[in-house]
C-alpha positions in Angstrom: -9.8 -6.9 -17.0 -9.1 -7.2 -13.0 -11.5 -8.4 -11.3 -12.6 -7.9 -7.7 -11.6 -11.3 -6.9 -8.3 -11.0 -8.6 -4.8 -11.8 -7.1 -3.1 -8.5 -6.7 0.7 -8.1 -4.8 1.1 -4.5 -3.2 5.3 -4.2 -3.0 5.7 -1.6 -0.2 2.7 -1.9 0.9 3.8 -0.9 4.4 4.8 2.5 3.4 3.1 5.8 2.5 2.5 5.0 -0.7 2.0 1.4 -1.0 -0.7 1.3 2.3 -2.6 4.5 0.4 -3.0 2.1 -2.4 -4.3 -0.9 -0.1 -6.5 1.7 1.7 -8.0 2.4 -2.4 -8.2 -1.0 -3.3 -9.5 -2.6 -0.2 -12.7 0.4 0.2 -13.5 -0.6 -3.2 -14.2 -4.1 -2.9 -11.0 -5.8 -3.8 -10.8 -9.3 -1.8 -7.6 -10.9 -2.0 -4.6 -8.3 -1.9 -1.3 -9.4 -0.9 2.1 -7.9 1.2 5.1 -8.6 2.4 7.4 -7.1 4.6 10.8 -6.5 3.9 12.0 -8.7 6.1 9.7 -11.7 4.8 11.2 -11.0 0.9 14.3 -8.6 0.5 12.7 -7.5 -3.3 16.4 -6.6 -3.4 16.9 -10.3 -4.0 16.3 -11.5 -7.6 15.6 -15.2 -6.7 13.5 -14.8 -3.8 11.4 -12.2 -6.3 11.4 -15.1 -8.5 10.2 -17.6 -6.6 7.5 -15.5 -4.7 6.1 -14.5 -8.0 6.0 -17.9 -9.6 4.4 -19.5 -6.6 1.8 -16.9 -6.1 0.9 -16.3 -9.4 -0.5 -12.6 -8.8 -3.1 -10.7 -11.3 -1.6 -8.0 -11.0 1.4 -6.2 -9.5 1.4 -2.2 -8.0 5.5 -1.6 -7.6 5.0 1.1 -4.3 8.6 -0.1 -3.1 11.2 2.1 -3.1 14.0 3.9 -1.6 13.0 7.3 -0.9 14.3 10.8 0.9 14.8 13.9 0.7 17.9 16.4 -0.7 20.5 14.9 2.5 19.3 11.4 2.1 20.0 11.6 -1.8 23.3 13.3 -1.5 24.4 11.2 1.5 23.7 7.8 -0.1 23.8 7.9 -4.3 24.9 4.5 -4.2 22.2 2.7 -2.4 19.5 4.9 -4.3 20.8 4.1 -7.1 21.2 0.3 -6.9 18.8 -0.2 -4.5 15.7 1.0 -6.3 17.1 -0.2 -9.5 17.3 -3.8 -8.1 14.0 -3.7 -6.6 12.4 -2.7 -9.6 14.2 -4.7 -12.1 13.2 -7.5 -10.4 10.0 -7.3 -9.9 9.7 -5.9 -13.7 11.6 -9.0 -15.0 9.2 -11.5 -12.8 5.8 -10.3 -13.6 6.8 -10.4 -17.6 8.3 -14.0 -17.2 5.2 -15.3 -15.2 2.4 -13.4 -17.3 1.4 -11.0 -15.2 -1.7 -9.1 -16.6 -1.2 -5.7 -15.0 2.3 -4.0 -13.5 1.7 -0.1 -12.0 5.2 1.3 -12.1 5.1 4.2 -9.2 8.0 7.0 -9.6 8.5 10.3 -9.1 8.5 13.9 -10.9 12.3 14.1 -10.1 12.8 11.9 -13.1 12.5 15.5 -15.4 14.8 17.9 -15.9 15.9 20.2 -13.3 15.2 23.2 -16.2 12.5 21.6 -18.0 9.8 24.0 -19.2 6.8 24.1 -16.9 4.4 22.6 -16.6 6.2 19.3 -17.2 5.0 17.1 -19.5 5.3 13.7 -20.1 7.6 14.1 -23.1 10.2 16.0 -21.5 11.8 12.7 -20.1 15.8 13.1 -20.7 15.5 16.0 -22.8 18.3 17.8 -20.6 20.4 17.4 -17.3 18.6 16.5 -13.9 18.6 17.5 -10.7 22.5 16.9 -9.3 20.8 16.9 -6.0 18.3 13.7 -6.4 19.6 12.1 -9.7 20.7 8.7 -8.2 17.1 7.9 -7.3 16.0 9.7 -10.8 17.9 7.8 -12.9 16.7 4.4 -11.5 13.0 5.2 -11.8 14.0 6.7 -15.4 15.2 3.3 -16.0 11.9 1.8 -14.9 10.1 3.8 -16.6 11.6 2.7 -19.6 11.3 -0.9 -19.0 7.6 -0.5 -18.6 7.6 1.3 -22.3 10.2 -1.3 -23.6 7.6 -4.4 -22.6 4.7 -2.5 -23.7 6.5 -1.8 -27.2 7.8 -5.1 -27.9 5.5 -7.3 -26.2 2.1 -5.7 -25.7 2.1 -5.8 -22.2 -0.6 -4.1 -20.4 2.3 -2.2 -18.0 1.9 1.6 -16.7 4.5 4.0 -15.5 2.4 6.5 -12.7 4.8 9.6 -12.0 3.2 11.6 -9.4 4.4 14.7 -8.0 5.4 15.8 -4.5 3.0 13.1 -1.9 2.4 13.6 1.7 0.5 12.4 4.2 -0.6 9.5 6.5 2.5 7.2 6.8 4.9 9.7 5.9 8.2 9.7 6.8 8.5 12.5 9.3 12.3 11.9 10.2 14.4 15.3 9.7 17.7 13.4 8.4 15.6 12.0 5.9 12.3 13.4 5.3 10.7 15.3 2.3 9.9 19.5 2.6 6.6 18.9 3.9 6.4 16.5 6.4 9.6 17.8 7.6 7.7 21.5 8.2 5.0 19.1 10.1 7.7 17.7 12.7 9.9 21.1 13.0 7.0 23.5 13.3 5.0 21.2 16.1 8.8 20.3 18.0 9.6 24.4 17.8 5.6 25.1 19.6 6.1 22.4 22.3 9.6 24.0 23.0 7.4 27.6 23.8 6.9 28.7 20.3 10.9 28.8 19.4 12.2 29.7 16.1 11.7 27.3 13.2 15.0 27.2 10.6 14.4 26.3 7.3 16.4 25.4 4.5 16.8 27.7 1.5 15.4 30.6 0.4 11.9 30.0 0.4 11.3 30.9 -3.3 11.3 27.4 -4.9 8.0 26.6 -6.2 6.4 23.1 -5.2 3.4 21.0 -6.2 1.5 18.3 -3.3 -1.0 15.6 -3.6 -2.2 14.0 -0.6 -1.4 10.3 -1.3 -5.3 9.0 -0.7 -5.3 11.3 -4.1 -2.2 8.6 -5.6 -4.2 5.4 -4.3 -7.5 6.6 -6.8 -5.1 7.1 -9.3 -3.6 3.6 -9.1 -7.3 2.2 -8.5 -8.1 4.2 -11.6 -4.9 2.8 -13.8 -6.1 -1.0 -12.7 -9.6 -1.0 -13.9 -8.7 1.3 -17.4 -6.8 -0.2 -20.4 -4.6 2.9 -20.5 -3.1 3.5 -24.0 0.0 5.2 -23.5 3.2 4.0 -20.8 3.8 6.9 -19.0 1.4 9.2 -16.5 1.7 12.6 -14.4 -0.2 12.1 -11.3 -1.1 15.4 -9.5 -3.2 18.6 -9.1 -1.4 21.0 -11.6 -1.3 23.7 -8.4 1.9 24.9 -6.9 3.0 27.2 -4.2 6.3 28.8 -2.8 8.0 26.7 0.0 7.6 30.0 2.1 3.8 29.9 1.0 3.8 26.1 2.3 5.0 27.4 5.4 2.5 29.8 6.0 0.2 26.9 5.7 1.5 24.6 7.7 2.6 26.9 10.4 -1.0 27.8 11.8 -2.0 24.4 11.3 0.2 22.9 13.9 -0.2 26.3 16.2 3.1 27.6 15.9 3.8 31.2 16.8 7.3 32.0 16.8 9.9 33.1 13.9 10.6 31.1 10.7 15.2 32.1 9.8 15.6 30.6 6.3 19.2 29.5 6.3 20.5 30.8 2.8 23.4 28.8 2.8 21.3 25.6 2.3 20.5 24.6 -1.1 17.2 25.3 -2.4 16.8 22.4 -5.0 14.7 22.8 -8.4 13.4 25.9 -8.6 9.9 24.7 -9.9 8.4 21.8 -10.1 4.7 21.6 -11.9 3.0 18.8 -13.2 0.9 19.1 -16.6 -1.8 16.3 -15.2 -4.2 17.3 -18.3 -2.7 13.6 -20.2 -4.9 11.7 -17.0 -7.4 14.3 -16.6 -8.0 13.7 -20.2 -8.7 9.9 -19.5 -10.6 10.6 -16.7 -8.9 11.2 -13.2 -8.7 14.5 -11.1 -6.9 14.5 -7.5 -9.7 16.0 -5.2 -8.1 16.8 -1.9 -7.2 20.2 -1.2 -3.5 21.2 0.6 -5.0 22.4 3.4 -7.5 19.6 4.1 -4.8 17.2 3.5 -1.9 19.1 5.9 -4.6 19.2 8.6 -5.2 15.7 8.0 -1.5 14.7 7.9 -0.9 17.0 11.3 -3.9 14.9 13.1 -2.2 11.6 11.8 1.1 13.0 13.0 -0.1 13.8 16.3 -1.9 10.0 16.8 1.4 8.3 15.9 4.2 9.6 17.1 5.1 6.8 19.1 5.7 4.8 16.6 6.9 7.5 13.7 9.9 5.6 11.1 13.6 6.6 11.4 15.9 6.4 9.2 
């Protein structure tokens, strides 16, 4: 069992996810949580992992690092999502078994199931058919994580969860357009297009595709939740089980930001998975619901948009 007093190394904790799940931790008493930069340890770099995890000996370890975009980042850069986030994860995977780690939380995606999987999508769907051509460099590394964390739990009893949750926004998003995900994206274009006297807004795609969101405050109690319960299966959905249309998400977002000119959906851009559900009822089942609603949480991103635009991440 952690306790509150425990050792515990947030990797990423700088980013969306990683500073959601420091937000989580830290408001419910937990006293000694740990983070580096990327400049102070490259996780890239297997001895460096090494060494920092030996020395410091953590509790427990919540893997929040990552290389993350959207459809152009993916399809721009396979490579380095690919070996990147297989690298990072590897070898921080590989450390925290070798030094006895009590407690890994893998974080991934929903991308890692198939583009035509049946919906909702369920937990045992993983590589039962073809994934998304658009994202499956980053897919296929968090697959391979997610694996690892079964493999150690299978042969060697560790107490190591995979947490896949669904579509995340919010504060510390990434809200650059080369790079960003649907959401935030809508955030930046929609609030640049009403400072510019309300002109048009182009998105990509049809507008049909069907998408599911959880605020990422909704991810950290997850993650808090997975550290304090001896979970009895490797592998988690994390989200509401509610999806809209993207053209319904813009209809949201849209009067949120105080837009009032056109939205031109540019057809000739790729729309991506057509739907993408999570069946959540394994977790609900054990416990944890996500309890923001989509338009609490967009209003909440805008406002946190709006306060930090100075210093807003680039690719």
């Amino acid at each position: 069992m952690i306790k509150k007093s425990d050792k515990i190394y947030i990797a990423g904790h700088r980013g969306m996810v990683g500073s959601a799940c420091w937000r989580a931790l830290e408001a419910e008493g937990y006293t000694n949580l740990i983070g580096k930069t990327s400049k102070e340890l490259d996780l890239r770099d297997q001895k460096a992992v090494e060494e920092f995890i030996s020395t410091e000996k953590p509790a427990a370890i919540i893997d929040a690092a990552a290389k993350v975009g959207g459809i152009l980042a993916n399809d721009t850069y396979p490579y380095e999502f690919l070996m990147d986030n297989m690298l990072i994860q590897n070898n921080l995977i590989r450390s925290s078994h070798e030094n006895n780690v009590t407690k890994f939380i893998f974080l991934g995606s929903s991308c890692i199931y198939p583009k035509f999987a049946p919906q909702p999508l369920k937990e045992e769907y993983l590589l039962t058919d073809s994934l998304e051509p658009t994202n499956e460099w980053y897919a296929i590394a968090k697959i391979s994580g997610v694996k690892l964390i079964e493999a150690l739990r299978k042969e060697y009893g560790r107490d190591y969860v995979s947490l896949m949750p669904t579509n995340l926004y919010g504060p510390n998003d990434n809200f650059d357009l080369k790079s960003s995900h649907v959401l935030p994206a809508m955030i930046r274009k929609f609030h640049e297009a009403k400072m510019n006297g309300n002109a048009p807004v182009e998105l990509w795609g049809t507008g049909s595709p069907m998408r599911e969101f959880l605020h990422v405050d909704d991810l950290g109690q997850a993650v808090l939740f997975a550290l304090e319960k001896n979970l009895d299966e490797y592998l988690y959905n994390v989200g509401t089980g509610v999806d809209l249309t993207i053209k319904e998400l813009a209809e949201l977002i849209q009067p949120t930001v105080g837009h009032h000119g056109e939205i031109v959906w540019d057809r000739t851009k790729p729309d991506g998975t057509p739907r993408k559900l999570m069946d959540v009822g394994k977790l609900n089942s054990r416990g944890w619901n996500s309890k923001i609603a989509l338009e609490d949480g967009i209003s909440d991103t805008y406002s946190w948009f709006l306060d930090n635009q100075s210093s807003l991440r680039e690719l």
